[in-house]
ROZA-994962 format. One record per residue (C-alpha): residue number from 1; x, y, z. Coordinates in pm, 1 decimal, padded with zeros to 6 digits, m for minus. Each point is the difference from the previous one (the first is absolute). Layout:
N
+-----+----------+----------+----------+
! seq !        x !        y !        z !
+-----+----------+----------+----------+
! NUM !        X !        Y !        Z !
...
+-----+----------+----------+----------+
***
This chain:
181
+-----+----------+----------+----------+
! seq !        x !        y !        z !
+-----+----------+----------+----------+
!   1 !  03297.1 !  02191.1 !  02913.4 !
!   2 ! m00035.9 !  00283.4 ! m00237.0 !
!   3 ! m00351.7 !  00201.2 !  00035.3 !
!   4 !  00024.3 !  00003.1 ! m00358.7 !
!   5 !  00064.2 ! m00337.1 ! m00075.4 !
!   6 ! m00304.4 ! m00119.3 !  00205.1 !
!   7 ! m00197.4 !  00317.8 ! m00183.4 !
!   8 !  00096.9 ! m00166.3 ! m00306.8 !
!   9 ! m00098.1 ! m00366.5 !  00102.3 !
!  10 ! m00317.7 !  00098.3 !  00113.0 !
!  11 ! m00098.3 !  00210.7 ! m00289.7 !
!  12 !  00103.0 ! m00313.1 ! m00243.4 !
!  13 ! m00266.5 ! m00249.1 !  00219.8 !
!  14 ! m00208.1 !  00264.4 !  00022.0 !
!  15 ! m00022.4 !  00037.2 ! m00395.0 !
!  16 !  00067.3 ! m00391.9 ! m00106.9 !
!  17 ! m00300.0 ! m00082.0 !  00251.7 !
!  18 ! m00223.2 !  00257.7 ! m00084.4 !
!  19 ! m00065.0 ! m00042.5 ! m00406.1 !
!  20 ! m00313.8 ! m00205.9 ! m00051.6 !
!  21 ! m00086.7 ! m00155.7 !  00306.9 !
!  22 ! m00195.3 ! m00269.5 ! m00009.8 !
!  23 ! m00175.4 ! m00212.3 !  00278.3 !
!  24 !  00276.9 ! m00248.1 ! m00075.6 !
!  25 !  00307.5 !  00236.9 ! m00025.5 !
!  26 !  00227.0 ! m00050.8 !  00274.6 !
!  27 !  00318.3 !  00255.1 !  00065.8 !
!  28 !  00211.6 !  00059.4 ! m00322.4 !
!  29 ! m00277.1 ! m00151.3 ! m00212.0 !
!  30 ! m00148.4 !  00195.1 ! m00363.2 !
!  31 ! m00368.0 ! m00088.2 ! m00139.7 !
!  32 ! m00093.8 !  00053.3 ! m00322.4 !
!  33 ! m00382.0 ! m00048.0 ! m00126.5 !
!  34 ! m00050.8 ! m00135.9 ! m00334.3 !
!  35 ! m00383.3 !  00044.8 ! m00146.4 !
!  36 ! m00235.8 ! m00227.4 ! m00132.2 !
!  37 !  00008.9 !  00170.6 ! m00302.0 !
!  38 !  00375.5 ! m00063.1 ! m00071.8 !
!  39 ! m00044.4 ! m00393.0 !  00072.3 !
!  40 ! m00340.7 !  00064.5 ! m00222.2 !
!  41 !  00208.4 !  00105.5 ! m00311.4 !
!  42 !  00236.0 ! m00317.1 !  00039.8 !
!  43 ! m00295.0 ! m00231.8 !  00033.9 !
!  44 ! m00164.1 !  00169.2 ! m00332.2 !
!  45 !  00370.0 ! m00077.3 ! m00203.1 !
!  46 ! m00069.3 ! m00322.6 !  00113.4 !
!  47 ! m00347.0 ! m00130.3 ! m00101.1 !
!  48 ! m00181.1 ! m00144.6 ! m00146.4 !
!  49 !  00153.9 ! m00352.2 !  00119.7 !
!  50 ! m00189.8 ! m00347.1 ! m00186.7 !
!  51 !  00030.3 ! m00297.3 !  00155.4 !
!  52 ! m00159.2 ! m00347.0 ! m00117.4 !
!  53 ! m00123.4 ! m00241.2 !  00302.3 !
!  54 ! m00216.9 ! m00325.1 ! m00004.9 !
!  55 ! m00290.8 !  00198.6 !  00054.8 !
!  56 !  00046.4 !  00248.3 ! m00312.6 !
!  57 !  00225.8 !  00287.8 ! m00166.6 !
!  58 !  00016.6 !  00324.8 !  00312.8 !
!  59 !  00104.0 !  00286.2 ! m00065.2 !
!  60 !  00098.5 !  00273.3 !  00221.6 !
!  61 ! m00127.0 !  00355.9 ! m00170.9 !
!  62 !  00130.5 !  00192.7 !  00259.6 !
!  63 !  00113.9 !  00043.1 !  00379.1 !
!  64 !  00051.7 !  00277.0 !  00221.8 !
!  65 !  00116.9 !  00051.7 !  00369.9 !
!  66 ! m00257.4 !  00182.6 !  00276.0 !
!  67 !  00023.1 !  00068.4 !  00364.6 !
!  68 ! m00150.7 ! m00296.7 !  00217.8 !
!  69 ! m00323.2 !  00121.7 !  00173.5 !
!  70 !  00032.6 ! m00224.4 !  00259.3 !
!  71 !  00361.4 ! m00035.2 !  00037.8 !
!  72 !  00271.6 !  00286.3 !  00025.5 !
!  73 !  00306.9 ! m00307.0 ! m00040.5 !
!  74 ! m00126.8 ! m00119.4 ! m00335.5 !
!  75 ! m00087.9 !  00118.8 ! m00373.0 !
!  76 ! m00296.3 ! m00086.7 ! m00189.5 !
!  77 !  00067.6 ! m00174.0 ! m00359.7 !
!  78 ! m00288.0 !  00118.4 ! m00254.3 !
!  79 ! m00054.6 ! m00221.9 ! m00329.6 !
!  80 ! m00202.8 !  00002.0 ! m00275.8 !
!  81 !  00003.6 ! m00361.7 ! m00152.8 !
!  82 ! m00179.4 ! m00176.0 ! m00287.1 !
!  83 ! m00080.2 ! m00369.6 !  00051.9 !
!  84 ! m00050.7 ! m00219.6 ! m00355.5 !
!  85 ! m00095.9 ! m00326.0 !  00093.3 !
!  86 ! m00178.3 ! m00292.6 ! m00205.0 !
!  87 ! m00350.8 !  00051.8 !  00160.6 !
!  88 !  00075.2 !  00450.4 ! m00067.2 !
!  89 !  00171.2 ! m00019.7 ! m00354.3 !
!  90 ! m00088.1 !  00362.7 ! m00019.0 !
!  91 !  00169.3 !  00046.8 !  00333.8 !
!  92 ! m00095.3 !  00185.6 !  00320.9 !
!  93 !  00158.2 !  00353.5 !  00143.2 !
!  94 !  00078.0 ! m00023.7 !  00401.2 !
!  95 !  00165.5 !  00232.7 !  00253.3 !
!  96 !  00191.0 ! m00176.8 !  00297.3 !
!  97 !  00118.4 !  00148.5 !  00317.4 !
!  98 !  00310.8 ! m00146.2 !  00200.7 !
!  99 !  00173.3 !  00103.4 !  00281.1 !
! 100 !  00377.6 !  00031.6 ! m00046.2 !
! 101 !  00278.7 !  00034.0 !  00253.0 !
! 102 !  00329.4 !  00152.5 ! m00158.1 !
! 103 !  00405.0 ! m00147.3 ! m00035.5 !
! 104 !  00280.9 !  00122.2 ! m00072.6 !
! 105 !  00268.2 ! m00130.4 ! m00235.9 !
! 106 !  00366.0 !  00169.1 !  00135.5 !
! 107 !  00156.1 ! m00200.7 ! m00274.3 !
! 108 ! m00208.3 !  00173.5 ! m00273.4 !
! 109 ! m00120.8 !  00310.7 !  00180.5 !
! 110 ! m00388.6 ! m00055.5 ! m00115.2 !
! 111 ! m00268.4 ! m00085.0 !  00192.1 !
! 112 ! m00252.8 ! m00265.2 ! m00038.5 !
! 113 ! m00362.5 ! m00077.6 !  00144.2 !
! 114 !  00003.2 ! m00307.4 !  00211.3 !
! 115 ! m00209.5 ! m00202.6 !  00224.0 !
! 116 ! m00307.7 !  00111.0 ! m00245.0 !
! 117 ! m00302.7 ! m00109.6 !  00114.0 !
! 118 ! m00283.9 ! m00024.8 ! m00282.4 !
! 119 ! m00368.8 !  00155.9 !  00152.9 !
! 120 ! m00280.1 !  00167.7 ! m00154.4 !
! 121 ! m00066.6 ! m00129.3 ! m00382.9 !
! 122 ! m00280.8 !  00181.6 ! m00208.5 !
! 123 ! m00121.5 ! m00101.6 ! m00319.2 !
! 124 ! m00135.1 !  00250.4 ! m00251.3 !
! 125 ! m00265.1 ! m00242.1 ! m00165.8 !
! 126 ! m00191.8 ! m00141.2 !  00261.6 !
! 127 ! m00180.0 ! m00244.7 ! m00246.0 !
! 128 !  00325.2 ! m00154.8 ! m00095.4 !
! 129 !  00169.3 ! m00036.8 !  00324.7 !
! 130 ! m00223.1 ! m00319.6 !  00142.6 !
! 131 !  00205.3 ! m00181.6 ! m00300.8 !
! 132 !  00350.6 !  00127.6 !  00177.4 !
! 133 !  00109.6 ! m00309.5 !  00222.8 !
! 134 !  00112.6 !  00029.8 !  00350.7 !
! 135 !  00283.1 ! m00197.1 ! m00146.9 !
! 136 !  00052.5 !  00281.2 ! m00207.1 !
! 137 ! m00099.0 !  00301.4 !  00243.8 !
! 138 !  00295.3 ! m00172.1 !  00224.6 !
! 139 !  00243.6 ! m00009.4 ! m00329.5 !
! 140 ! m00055.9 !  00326.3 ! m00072.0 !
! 141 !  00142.1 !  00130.7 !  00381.5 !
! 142 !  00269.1 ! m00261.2 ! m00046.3 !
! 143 !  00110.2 !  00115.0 ! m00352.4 !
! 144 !  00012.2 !  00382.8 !  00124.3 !
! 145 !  00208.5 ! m00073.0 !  00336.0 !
! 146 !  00245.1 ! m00194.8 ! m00207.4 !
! 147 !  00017.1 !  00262.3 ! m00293.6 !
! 148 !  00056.7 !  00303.5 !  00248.7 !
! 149 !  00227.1 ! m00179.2 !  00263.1 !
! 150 !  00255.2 !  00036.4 ! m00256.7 !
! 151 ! m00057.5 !  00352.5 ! m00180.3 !
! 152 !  00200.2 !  00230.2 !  00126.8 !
! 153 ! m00248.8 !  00317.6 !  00102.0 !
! 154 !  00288.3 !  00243.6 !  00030.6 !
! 155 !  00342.7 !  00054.7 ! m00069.7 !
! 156 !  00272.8 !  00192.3 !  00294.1 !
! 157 !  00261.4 !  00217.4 ! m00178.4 !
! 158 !  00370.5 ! m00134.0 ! m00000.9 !
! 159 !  00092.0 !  00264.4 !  00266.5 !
! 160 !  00226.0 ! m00082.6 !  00298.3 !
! 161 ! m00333.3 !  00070.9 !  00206.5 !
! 162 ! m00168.9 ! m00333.1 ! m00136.2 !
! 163 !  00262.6 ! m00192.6 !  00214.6 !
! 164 ! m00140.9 !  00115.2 !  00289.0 !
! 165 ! m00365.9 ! m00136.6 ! m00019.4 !
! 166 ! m00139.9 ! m00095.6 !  00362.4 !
! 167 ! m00367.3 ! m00043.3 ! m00102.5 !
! 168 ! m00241.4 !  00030.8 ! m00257.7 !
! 169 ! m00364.7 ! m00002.1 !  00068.5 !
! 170 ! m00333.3 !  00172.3 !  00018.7 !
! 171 ! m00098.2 !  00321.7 !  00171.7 !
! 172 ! m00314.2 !  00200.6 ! m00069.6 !
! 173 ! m00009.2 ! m00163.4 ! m00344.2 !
! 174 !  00313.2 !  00125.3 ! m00127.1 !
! 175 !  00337.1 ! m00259.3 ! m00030.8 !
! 176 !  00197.1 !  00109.1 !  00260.7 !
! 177 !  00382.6 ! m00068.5 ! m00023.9 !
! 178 !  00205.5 !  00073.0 !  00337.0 !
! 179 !  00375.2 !  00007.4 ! m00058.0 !
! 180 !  00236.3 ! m00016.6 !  00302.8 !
! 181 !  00305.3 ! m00146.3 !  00162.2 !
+-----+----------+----------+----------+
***
């Protein structure tokens, strides 16, 4: 064969494999990192969400996305909630933490937060939260993983590129999407 041609092959791996490696990038495979703070902006067009349960009216003031400390695979989900329930008619401010693995939609090009685990709750009026229920601490992770599982977080371009999603997920904080054959 041709030196040329195999100059010319070579070269063409050698560039296709080399942009944005990734621990998951395999040969002829592209990465691009997407911030938190481009997710962040989405979230903000989003909130606040209200939601009325048995337990009272919640309503999500706002969320954010933040690296995991603990895990590198997964995404922390940051919300600032108020609780108004019969025994708090004033209502209550809280912050809740939950771990969130990420999915992609190929259909829609967006991804979403799944398997979201509700942790860490905080409430800013310690007085007041001995009235909040365990009923309603558990309603309160409940409500969030069902409001998020189905909010998109962000949106692919219609390029020919988006057809060639392998993975989405986590690395170093930053929504890492490797495209590939």
């Amino acid at each position: 064969m041709n030196i040329r041609i195999w100059l010319w092959v070579f070269a063409s791996l050698f560039l296709l494999n080399g942009c944005g490696k990734s621990p998951d990038a395999g040969l002829l495979s592209y990465t691009k990192v997407i911030k938190t703070d481009a997710v962040n902006a989405e979230l903000a067009r989003v909130t606040p969400i209200s939601r009325r349960s048995t337990f009272g009216s919640f309503r999500i003031n706002r969320a954010e996305i933040q690296p995991s400390a603990t895990r590198d695979d997964r995404v922390i989900l940051m919300t600032n909630f108020s609780l108004t329930t019969f025994e708090i008619p004033e209502g209550i401010d809280g912050t809740l933490a939950a771990s969130c693995g990420l999915r992609y939609d190929k259909q829609t090009r967006q991804i979403f937060l799944t398997d979201i685990r509700p942790g860490m709750m905080r409430f800013g009026n310690a007085s007041l939260a001995e009235y909040v229920s365990q009923d309603a601490r558990r309603g309160i992770g409940t409500i969030v993983a069902k409001v998020f599982k189905d909010i998109p977080i962000y949106q692919l371009d219609s390029s020919f590129g988006a057809k060639f999603v392998k993975k989405v997920g986590v690395h170093k904080g930053n929504i890492v999407i490797v495209y590939g054959l």
